[in-house]
PDB file as gemmi writes it, atoms N, CA and C in Angstrom:
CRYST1    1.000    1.000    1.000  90.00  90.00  90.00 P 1                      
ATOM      1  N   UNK A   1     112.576  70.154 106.711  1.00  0.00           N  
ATOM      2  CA  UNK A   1     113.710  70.947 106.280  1.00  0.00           C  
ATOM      3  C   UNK A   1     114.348  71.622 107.484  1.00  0.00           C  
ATOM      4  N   UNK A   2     115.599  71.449 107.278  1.00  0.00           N  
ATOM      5  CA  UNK A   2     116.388  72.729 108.448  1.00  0.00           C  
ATOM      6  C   UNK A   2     117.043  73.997 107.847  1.00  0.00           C  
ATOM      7  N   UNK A   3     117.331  74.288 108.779  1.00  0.00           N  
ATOM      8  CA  UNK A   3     118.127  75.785 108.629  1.00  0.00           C  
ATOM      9  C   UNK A   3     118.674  76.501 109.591  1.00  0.00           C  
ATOM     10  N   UNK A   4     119.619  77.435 109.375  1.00  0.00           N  
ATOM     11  CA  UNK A   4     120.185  78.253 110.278  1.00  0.00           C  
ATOM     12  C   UNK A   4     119.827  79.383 110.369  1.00  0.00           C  
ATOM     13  N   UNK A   5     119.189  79.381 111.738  1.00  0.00           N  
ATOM     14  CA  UNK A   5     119.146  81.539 111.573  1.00  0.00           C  
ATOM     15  C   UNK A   5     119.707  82.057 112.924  1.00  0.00           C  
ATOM     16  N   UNK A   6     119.886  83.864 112.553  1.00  0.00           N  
ATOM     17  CA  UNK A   6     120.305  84.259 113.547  1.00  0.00           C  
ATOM     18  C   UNK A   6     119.551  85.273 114.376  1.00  0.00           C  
ATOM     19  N   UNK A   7     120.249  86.228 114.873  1.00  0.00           N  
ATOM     20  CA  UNK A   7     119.644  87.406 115.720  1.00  0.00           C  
ATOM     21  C   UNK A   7     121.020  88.436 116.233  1.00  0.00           C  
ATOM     22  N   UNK A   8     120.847  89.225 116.661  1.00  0.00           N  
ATOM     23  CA  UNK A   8     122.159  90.394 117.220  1.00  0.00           C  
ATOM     24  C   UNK A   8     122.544  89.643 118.048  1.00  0.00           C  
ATOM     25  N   UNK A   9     123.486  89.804 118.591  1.00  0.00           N  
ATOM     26  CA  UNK A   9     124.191  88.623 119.698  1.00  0.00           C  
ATOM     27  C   UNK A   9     123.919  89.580 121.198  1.00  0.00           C  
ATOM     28  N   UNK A  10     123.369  90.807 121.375  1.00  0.00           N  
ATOM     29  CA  UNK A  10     122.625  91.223 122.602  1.00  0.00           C  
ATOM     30  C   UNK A  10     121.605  91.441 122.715  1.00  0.00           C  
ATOM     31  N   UNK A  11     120.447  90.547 121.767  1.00  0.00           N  
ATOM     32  CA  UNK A  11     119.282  90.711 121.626  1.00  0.00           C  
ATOM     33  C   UNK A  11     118.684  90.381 122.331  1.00  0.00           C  
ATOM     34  N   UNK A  12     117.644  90.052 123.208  1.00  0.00           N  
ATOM     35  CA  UNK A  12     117.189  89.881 123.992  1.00  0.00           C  
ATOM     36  C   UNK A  12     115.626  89.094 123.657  1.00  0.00           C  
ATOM     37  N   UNK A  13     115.039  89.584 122.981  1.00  0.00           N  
ATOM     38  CA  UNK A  13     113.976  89.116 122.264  1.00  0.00           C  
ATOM     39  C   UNK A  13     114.022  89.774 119.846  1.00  0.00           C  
ATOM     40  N   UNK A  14     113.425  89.813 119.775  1.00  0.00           N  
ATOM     41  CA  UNK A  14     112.976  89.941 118.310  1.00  0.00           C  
ATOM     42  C   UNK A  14     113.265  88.719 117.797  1.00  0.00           C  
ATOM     43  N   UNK A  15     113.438  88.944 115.976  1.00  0.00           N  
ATOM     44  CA  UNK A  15     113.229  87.520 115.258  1.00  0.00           C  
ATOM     45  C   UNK A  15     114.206  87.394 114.639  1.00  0.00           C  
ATOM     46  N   UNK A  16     114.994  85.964 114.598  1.00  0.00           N  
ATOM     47  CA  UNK A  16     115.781  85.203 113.883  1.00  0.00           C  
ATOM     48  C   UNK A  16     115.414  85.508 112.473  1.00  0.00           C  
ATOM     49  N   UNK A  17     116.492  85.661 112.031  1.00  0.00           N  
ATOM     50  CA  UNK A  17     116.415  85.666 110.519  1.00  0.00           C  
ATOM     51  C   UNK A  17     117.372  84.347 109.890  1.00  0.00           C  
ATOM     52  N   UNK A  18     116.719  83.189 108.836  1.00  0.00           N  
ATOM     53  CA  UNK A  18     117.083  82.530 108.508  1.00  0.00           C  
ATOM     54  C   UNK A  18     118.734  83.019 107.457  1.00  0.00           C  
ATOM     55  N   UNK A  19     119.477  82.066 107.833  1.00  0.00           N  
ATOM     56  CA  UNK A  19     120.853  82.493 107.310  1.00  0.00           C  
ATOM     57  C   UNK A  19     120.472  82.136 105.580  1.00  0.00           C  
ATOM     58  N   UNK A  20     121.419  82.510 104.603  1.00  0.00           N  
ATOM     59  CA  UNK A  20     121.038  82.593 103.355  1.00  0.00           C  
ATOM     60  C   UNK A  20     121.238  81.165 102.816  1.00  0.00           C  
ATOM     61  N   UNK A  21     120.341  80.039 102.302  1.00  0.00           N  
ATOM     62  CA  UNK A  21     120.592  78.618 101.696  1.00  0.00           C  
ATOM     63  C   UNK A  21     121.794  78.524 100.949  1.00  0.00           C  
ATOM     64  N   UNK A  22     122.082  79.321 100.181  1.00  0.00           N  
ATOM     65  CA  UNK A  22     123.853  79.228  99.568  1.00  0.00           C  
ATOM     66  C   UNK A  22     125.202  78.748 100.653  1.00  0.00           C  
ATOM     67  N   UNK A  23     124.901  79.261 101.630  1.00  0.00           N  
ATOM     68  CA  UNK A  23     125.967  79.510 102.344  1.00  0.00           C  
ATOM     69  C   UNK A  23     125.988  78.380 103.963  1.00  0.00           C  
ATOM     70  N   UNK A  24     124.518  77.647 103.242  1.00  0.00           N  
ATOM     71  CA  UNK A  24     124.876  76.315 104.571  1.00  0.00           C  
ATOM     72  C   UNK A  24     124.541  75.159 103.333  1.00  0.00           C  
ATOM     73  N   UNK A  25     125.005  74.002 104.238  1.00  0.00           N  
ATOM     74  CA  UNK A  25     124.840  72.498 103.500  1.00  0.00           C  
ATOM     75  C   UNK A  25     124.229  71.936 104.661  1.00  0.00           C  
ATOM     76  N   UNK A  26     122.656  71.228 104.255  1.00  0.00           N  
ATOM     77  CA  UNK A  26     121.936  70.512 105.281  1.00  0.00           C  
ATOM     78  C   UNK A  26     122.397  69.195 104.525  1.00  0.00           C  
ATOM     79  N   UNK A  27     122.056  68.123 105.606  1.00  0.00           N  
ATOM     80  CA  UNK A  27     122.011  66.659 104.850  1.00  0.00           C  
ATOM     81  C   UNK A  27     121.599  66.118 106.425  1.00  0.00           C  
ATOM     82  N   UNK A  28     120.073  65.995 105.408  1.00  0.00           N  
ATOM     83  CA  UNK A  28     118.973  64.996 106.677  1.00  0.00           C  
ATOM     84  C   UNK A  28     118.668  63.578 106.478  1.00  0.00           C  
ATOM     85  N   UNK A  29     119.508  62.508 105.881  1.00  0.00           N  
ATOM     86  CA  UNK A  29     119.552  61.432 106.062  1.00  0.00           C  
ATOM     87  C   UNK A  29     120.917  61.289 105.860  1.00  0.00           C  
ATOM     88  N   UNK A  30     121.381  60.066 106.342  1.00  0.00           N  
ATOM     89  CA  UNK A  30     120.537  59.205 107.373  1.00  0.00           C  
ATOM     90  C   UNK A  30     120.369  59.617 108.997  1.00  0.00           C  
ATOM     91  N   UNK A  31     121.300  61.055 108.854  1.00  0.00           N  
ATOM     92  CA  UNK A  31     121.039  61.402 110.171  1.00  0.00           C  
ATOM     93  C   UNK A  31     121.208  63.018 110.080  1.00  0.00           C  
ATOM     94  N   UNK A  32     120.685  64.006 110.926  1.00  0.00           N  
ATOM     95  CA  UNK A  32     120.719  65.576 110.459  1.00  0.00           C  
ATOM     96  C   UNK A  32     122.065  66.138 110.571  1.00  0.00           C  
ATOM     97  N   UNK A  33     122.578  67.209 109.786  1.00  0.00           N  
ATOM     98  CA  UNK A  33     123.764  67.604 109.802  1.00  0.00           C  
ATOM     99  C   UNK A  33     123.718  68.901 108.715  1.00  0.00           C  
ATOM    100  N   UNK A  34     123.852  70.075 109.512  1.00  0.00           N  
ATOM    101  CA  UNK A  34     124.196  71.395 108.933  1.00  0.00           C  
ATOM    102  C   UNK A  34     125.791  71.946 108.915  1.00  0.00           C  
ATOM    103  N   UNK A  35     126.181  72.157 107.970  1.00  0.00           N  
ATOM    104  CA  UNK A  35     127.601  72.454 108.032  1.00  0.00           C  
ATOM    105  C   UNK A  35     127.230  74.288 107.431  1.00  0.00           C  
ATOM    106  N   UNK A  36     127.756  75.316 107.695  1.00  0.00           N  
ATOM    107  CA  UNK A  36     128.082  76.813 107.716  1.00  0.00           C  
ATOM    108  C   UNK A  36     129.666  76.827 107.390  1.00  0.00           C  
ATOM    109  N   UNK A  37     129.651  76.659 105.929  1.00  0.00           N  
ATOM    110  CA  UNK A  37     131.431  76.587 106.009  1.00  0.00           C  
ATOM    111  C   UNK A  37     132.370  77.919 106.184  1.00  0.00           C  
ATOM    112  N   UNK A  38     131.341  79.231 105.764  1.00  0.00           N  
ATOM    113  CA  UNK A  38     131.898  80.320 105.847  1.00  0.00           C  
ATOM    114  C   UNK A  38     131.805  81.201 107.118  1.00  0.00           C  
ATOM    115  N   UNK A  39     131.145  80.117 108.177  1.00  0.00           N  
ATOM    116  CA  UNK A  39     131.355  80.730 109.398  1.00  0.00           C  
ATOM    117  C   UNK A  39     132.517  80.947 110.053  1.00  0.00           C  
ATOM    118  N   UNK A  40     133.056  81.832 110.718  1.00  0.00           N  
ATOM    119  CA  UNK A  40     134.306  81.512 110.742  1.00  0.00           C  
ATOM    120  C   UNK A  40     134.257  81.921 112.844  1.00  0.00           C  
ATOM    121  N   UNK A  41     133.449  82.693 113.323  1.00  0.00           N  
ATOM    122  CA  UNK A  41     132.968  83.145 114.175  1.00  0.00           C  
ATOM    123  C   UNK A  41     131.718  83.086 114.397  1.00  0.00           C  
ATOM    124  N   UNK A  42     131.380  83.099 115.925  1.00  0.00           N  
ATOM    125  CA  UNK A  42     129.824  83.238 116.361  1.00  0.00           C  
ATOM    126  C   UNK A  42     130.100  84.960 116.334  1.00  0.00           C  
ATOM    127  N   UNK A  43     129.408  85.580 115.846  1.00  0.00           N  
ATOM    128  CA  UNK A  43     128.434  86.948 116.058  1.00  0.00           C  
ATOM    129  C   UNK A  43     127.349  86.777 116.018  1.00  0.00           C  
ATOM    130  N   UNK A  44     126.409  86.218 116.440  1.00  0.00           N  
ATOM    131  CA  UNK A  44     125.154  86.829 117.280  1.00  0.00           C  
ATOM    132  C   UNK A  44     124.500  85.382 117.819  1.00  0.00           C  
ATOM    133  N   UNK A  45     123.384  85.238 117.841  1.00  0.00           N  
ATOM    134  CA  UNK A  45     122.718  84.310 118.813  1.00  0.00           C  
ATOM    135  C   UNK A  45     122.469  83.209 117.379  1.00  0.00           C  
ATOM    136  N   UNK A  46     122.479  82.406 117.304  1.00  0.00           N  
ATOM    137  CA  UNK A  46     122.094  81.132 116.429  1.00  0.00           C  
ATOM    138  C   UNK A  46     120.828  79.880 116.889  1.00  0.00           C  
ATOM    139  N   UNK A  47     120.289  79.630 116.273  1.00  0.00           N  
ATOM    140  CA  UNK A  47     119.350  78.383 116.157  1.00  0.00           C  
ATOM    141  C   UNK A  47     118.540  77.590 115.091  1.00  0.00           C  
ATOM    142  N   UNK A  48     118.737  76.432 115.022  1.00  0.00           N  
ATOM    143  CA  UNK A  48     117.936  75.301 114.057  1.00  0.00           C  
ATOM    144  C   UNK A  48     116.571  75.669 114.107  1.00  0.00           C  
ATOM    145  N   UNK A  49     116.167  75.869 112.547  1.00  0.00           N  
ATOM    146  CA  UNK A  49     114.850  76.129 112.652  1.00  0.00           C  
ATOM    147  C   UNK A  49     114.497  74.919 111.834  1.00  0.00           C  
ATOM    148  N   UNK A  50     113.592  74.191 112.465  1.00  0.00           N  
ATOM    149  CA  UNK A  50     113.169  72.582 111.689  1.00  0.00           C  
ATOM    150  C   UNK A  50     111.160  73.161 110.815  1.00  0.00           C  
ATOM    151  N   UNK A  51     111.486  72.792 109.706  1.00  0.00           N  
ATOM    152  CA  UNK A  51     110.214  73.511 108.850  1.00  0.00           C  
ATOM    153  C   UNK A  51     109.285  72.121 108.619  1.00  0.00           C  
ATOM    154  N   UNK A  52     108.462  72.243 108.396  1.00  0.00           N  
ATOM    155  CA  UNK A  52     107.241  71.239 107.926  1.00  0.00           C  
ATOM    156  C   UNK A  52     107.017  71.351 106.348  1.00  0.00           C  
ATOM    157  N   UNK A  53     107.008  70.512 105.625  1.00  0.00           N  
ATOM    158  CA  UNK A  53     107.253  70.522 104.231  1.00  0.00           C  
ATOM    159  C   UNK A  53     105.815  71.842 103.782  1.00  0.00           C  
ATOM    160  N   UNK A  54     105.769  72.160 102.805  1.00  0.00           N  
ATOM    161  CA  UNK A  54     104.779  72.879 102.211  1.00  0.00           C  
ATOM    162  C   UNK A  54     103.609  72.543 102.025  1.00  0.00           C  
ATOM    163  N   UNK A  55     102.643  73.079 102.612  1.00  0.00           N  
ATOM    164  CA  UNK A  55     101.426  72.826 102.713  1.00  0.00           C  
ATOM    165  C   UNK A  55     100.809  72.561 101.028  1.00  0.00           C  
ATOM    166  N   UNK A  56      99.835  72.045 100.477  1.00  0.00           N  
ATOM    167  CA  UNK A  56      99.117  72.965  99.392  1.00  0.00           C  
ATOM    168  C   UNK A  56      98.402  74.036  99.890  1.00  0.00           C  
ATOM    169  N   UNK A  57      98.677  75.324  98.857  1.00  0.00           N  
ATOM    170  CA  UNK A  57      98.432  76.440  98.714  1.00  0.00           C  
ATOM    171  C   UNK A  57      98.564  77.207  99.892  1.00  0.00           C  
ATOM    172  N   UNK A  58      99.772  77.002 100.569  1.00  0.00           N  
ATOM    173  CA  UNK A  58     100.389  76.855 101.695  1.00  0.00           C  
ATOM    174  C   UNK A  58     101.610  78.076 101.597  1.00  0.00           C  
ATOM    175  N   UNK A  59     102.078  78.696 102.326  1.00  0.00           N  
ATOM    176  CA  UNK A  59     103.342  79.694 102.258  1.00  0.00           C  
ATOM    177  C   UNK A  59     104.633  78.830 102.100  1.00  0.00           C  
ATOM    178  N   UNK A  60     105.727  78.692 101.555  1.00  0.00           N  
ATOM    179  CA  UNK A  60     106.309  78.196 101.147  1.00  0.00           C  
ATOM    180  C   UNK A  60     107.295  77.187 102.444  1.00  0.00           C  
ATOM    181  N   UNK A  61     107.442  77.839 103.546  1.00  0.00           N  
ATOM    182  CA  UNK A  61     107.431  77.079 104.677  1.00  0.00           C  
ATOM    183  C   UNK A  61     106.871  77.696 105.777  1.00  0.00           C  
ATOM    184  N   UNK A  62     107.006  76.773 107.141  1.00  0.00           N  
ATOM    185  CA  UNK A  62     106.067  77.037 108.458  1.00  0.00           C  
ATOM    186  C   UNK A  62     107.377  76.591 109.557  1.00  0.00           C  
ATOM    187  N   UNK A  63     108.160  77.356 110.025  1.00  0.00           N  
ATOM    188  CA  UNK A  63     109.221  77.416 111.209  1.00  0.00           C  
ATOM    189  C   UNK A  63     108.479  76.725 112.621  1.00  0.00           C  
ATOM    190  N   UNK A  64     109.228  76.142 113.292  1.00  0.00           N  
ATOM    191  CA  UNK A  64     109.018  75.899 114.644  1.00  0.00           C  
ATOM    192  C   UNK A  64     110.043  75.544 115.442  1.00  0.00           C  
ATOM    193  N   UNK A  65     110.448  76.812 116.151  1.00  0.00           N  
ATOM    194  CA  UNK A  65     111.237  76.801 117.229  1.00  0.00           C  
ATOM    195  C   UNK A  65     111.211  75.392 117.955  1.00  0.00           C  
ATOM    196  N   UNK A  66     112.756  74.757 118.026  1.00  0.00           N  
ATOM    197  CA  UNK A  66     112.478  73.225 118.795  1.00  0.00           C  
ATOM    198  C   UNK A  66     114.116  73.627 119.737  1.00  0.00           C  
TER     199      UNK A  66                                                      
END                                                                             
C-alpha cells in the first residue's frame, strides 16, 4: 500500500503524518500512481510511505521510509 504524508515544511526532524485516505487516489497496478487532487500547494515537507500488507494479528499497517 502507499500513501502520502507530511511534516511542517521547517521541520527538521519529527514524524510524518500520513495525509487523510479520502483526499488521495493510489492506483498500484499496472504501475504506482498517487494523485492529491486537493493539493493545490506544497506546505510542508512530503513523502511516499510504501506499507507491507497486514500482518495476522498484526497492527493494521507497518510504514517504511524508501
Amino acid at each position: 500500500m502507499l500513501t502520502v504524508a507530511k511534516r511542517a515544511v521547517n521541520a527538521s526532524s519529527g514524524q510524518f503524518t500520513p495525509v487523510n485516505n479520502d483526499a488521495q487516489f493510489v492506483r498500484e497496478l499496472p504501475e504506482d500512481r498517487i494523485q492529491v487532487p486537493g493539493m493545490m500547494q506544497l506546505d510542508g515537507q512530503y513523502v511516499i510511505l510504501v506499507a507491507n500488507p497486514k500482518a495476522v494479528g498484526g497492527s493494521k499497517y507497518r510504514f517504511k521510509l524508501m
